[in-house]
FIMIPA-818825 format. One record per atom (N, C-alpha, C, O): residue in three letters; x, y, z. Coordinates in steps of 0.05 Angstrom, whole numbers, plus 32768, in hexadecimal, padded with zeros to 4 digits. Example, Ala and Ser with C-alpha at 12.3 -4.5 7.8 and 13.67 -1.06 7.14 Angstrom:
2
ALA81087F8E809C
ALA80F67FA6809C
ALA81087FBE809C
ALA811D7FBE80A9
SER81017FD3808E
SER81117FEB808F
SER81028001809D
SER810C801780A1
//
This chain:
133
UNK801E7E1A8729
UNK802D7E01872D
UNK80267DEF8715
UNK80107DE8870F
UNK80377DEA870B
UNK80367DDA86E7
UNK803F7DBC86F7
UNK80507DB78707
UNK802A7DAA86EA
UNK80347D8C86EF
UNK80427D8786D8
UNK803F7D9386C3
UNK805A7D6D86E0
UNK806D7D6286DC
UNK80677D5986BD
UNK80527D4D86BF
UNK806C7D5986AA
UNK806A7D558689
UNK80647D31868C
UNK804F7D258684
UNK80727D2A8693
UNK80737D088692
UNK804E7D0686A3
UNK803C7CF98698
UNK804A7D1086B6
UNK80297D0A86C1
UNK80197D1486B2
UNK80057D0686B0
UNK801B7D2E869E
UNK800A7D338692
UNK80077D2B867B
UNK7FF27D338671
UNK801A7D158665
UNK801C7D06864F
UNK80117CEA865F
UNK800B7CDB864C
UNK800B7CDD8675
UNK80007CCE867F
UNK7FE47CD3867D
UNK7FD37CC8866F
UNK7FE17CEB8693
UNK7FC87CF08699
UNK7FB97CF8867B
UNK7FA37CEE867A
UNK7FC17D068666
UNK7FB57D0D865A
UNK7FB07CF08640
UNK7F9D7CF08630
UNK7FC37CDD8641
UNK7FBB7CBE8637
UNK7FA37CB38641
UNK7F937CA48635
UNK7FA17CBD8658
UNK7F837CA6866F
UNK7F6E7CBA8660
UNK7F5B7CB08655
UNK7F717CD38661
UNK7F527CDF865D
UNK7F4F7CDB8635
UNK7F3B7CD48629
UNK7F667CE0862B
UNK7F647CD4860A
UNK7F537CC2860F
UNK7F3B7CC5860B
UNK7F5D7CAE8618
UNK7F4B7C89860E
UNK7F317C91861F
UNK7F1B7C8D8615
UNK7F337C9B8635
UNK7F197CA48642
UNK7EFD7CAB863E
UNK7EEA7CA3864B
UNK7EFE7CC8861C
UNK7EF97CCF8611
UNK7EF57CC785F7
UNK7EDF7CCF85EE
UNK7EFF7CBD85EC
UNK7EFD7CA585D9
UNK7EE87C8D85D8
UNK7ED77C8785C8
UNK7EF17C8085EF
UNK7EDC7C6985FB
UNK7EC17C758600
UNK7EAF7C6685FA
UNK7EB77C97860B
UNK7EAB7CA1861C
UNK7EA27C958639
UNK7E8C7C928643
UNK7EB47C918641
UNK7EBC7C898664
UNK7EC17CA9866D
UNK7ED37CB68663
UNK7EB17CB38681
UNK7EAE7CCD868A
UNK7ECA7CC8869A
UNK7ED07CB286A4
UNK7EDC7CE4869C
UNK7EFA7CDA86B4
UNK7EF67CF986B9
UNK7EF97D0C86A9
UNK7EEE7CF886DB
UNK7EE67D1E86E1
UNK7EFD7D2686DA
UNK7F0D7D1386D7
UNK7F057D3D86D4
UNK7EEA7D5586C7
UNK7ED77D4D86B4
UNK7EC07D5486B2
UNK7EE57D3C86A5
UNK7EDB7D398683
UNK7EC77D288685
UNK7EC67D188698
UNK7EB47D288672
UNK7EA77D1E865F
UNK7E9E7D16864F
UNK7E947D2C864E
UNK7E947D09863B
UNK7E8E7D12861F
UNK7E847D2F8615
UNK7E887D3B8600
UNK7E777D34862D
UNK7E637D56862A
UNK7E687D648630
UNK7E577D768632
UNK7E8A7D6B8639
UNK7E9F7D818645
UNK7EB67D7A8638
UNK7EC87D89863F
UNK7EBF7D648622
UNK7EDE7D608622
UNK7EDB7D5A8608
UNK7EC67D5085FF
UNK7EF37D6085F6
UNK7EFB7D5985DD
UNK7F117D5385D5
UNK7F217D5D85E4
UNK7F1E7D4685C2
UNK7F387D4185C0
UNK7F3B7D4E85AD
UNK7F2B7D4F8599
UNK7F527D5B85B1
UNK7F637D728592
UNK7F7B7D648588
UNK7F8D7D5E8597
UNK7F7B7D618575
UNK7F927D558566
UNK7F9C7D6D854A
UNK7F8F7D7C853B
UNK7FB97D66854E
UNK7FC37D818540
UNK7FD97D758532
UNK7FDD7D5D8536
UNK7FEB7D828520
UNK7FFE7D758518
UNK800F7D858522
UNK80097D9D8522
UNK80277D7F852B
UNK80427D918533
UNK804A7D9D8520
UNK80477D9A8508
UNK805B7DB1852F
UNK805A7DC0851B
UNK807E7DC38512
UNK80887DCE84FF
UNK80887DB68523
UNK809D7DB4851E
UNK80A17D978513
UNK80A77D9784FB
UNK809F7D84851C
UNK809B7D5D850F
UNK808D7D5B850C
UNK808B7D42850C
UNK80757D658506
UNK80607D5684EB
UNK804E7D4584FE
UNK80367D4684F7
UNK80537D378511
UNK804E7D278524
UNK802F7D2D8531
UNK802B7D41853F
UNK80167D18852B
UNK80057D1D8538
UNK80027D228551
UNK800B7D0F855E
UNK7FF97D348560
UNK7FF57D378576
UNK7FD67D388585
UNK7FC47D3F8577
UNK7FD07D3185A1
UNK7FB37D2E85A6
UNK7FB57D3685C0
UNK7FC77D2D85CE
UNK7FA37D4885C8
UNK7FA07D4F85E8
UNK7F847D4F85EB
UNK7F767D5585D7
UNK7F767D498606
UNK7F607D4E8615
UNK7F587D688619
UNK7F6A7D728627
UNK7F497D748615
UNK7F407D8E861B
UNK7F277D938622
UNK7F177D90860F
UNK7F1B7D9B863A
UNK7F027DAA863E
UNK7EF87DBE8635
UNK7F077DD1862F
UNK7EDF7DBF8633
UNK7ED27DD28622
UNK7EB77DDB862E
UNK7EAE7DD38643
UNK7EAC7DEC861E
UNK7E927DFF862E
UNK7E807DFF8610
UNK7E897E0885FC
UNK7E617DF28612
UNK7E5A7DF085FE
UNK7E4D7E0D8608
UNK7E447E0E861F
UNK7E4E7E2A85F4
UNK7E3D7E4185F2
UNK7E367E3E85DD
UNK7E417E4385C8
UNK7E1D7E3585E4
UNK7E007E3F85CC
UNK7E097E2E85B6
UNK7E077E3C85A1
UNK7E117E1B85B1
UNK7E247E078594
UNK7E407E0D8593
UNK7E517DFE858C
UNK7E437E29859D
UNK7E6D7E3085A2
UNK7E7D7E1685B3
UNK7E7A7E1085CB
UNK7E8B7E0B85A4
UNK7EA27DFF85B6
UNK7EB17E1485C2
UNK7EC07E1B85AF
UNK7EB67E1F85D2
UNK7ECA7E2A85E2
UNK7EDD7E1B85F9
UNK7ED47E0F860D
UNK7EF67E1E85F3
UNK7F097E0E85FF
UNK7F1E7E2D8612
UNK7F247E428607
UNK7F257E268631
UNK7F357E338631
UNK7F497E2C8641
UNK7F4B7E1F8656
UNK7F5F7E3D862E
UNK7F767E2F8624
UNK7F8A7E34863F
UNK7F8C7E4C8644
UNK7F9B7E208654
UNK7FAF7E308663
UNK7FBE7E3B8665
UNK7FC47E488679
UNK7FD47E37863E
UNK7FE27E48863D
UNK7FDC7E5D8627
UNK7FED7E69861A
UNK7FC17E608625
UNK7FB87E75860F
UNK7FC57E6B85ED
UNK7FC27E5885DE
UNK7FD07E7F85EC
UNK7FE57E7885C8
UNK7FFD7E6A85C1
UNK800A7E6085AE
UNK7FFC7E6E85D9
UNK80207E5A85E8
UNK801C7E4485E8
UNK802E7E3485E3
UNK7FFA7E3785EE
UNK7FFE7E1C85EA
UNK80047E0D85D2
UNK7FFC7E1585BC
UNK80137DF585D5
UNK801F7DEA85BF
UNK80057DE285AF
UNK80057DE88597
UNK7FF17DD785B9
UNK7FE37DD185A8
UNK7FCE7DE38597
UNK7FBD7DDA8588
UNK7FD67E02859F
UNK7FCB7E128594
UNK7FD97E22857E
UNK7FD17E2E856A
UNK7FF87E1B858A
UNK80067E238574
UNK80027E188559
UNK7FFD7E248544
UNK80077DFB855F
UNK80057DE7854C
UNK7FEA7DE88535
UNK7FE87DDC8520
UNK7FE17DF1853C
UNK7FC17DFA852C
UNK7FC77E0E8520
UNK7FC77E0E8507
UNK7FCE7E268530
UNK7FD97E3A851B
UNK7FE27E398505
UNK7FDC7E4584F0
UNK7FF97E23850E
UNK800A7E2B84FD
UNK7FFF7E1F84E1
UNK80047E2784CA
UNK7FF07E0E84E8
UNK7FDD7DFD84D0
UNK7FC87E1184C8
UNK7FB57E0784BD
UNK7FC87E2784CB
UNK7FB37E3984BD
UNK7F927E3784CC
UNK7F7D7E3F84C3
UNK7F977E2A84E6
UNK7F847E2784FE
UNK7F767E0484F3
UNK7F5F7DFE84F5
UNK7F827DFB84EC
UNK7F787DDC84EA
UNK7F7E7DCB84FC
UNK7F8F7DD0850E
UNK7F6F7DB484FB
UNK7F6F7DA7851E
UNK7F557D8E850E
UNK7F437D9284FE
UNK7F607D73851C
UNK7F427D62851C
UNK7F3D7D62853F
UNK7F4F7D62854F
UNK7F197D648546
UNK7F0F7D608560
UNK7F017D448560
UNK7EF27D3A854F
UNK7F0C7D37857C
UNK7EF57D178577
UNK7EE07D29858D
UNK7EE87D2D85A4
UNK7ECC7D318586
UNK7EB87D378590
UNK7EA37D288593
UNK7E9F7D1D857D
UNK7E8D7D2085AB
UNK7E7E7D1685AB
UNK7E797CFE859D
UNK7E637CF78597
UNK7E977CEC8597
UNK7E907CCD8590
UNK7EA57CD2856C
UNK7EAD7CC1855C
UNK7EA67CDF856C
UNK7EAB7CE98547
UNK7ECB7D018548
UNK7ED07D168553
UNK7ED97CEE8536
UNK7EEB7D098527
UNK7EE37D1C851B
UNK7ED37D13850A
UNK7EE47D318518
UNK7EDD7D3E84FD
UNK7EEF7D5A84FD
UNK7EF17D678512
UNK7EFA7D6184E9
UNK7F037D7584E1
UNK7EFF7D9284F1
UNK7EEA7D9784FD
UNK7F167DA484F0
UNK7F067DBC8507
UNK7F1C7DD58505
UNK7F347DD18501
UNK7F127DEB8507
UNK7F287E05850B
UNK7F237E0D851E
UNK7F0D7E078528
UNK7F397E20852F
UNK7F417E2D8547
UNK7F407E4E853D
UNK7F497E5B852A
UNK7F367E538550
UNK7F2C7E728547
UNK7F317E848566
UNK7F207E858577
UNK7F4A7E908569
UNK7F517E9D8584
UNK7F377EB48586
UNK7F2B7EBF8573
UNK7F337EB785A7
UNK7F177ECB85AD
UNK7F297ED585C1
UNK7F357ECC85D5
UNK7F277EF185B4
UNK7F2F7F0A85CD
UNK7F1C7F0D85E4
UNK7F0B7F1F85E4
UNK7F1D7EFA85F8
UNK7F017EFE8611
UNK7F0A7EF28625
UNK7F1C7EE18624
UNK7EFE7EFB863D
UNK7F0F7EF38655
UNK7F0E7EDA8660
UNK7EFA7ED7866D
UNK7F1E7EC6865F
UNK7F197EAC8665
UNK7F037EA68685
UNK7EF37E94868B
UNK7F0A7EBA8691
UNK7EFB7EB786B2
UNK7EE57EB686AE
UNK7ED87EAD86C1
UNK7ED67EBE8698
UNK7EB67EC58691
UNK7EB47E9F868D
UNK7EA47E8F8699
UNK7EC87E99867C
UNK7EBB7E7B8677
UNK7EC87E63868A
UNK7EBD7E4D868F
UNK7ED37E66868D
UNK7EDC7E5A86AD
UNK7ECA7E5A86C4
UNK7ECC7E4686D2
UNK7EB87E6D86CC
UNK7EA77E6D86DF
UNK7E947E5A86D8
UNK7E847E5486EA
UNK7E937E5186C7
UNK7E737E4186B2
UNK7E7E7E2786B1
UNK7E6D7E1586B1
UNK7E987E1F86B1
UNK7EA67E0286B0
UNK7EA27DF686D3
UNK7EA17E0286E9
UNK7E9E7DD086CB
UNK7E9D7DC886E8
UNK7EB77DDE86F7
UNK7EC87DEB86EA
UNK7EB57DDD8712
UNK7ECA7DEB8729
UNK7EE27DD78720
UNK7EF57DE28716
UNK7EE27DBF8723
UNK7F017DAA8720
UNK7F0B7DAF8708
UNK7F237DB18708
UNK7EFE7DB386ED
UNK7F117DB786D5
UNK7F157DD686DA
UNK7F2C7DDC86D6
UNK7F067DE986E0
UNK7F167E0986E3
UNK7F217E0C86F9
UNK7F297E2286FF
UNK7F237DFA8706
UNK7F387DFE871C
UNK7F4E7DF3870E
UNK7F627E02870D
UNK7F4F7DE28705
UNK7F6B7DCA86F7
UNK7F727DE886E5
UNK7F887DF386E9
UNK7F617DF186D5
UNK7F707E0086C3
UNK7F767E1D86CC
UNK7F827E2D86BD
UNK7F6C7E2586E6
UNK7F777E4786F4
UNK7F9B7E3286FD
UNK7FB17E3986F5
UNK7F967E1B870E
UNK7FB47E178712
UNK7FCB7E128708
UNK7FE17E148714
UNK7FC37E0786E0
UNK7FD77E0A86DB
UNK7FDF7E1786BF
UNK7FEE7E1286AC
UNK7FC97E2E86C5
UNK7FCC7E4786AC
UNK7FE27E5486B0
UNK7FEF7E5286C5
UNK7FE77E63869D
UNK80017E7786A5
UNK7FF77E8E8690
UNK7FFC7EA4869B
UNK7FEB7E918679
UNK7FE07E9E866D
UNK7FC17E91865D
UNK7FC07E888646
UNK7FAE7E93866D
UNK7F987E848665
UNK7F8C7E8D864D
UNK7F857EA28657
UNK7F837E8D8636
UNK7F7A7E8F861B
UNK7F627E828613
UNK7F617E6B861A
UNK7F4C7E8B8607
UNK7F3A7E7D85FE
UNK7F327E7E85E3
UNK7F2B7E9385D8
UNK7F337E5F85D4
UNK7F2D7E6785BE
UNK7F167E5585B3
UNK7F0C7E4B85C7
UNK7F077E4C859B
UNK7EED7E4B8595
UNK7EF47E30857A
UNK7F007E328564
UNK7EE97E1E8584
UNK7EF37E038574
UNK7ED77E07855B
UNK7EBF7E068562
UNK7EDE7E098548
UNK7EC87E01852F
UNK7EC77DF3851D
UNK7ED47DF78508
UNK7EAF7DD08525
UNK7EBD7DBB8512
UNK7EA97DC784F0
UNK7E987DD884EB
UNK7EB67DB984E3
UNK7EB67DB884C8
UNK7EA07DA684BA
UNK7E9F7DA484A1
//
């Protein structure tokens, strides 16, 4: 069940500034959530989404609900895997690096409310490996 595009350009505005400010908004955190900004790849047009993450061992690992399909993964691609992350208080520069591995391994390790949010509205789940610069 995919929520409505208009709630999730809302919802995903509240956890931006959320994250930004570092005002914790469950799931997220500062110490589970990051913001990815990409450029479109069709208009040029900055783009920014909220994303949870799994710190392994210094690995950002993010996983993804629509795997390669997501726009914001496309959009990196297509940039030769470029992307800025506001991580932990700070922009900084970063590449996307797709990992052939089973997202359920890292899903079990995420709070239950964000891998639940993301088993309901995966359709092909993907995980790939944020590395800032």
């Amino acid at each position: 069940m995919r929520l409505p595009k208009q709630i999730v350009r809302i919802a995903n505005a509240v956890t931006n500034f959320s994250i930004l400010v570092g005002i914790p908004r469950p799931p997220y955190t500062r110490a589970n959530a990051l913001i990815i900004e990409t450029v479109g790849r069709s208009s040029g047009k900055r783009r920014r989404i909220p994303v949870g993450y799994i710190d392994d061992g210094g690995r950002i690992i993010v996983v993804v609900e629509d795997g390669k399909r997501a726009h914001w993964v496309r959009n990196a691609l297509a940039n030769d895997g470029q992307l800025r992350v506001h991580l932990r208080g700070a922009w900084r520069p970063a590449r996307l690096q797709i990992l052939d591995t089973d997202p359920e391994s890292y899903l079990r390790r995420m709070s239950r409310v964000h891998a639940a949010f993301v088993r309901l509205e995966s359709t092909t789940p993907g995980v790939v490996e944020i590395l800032p610069e």
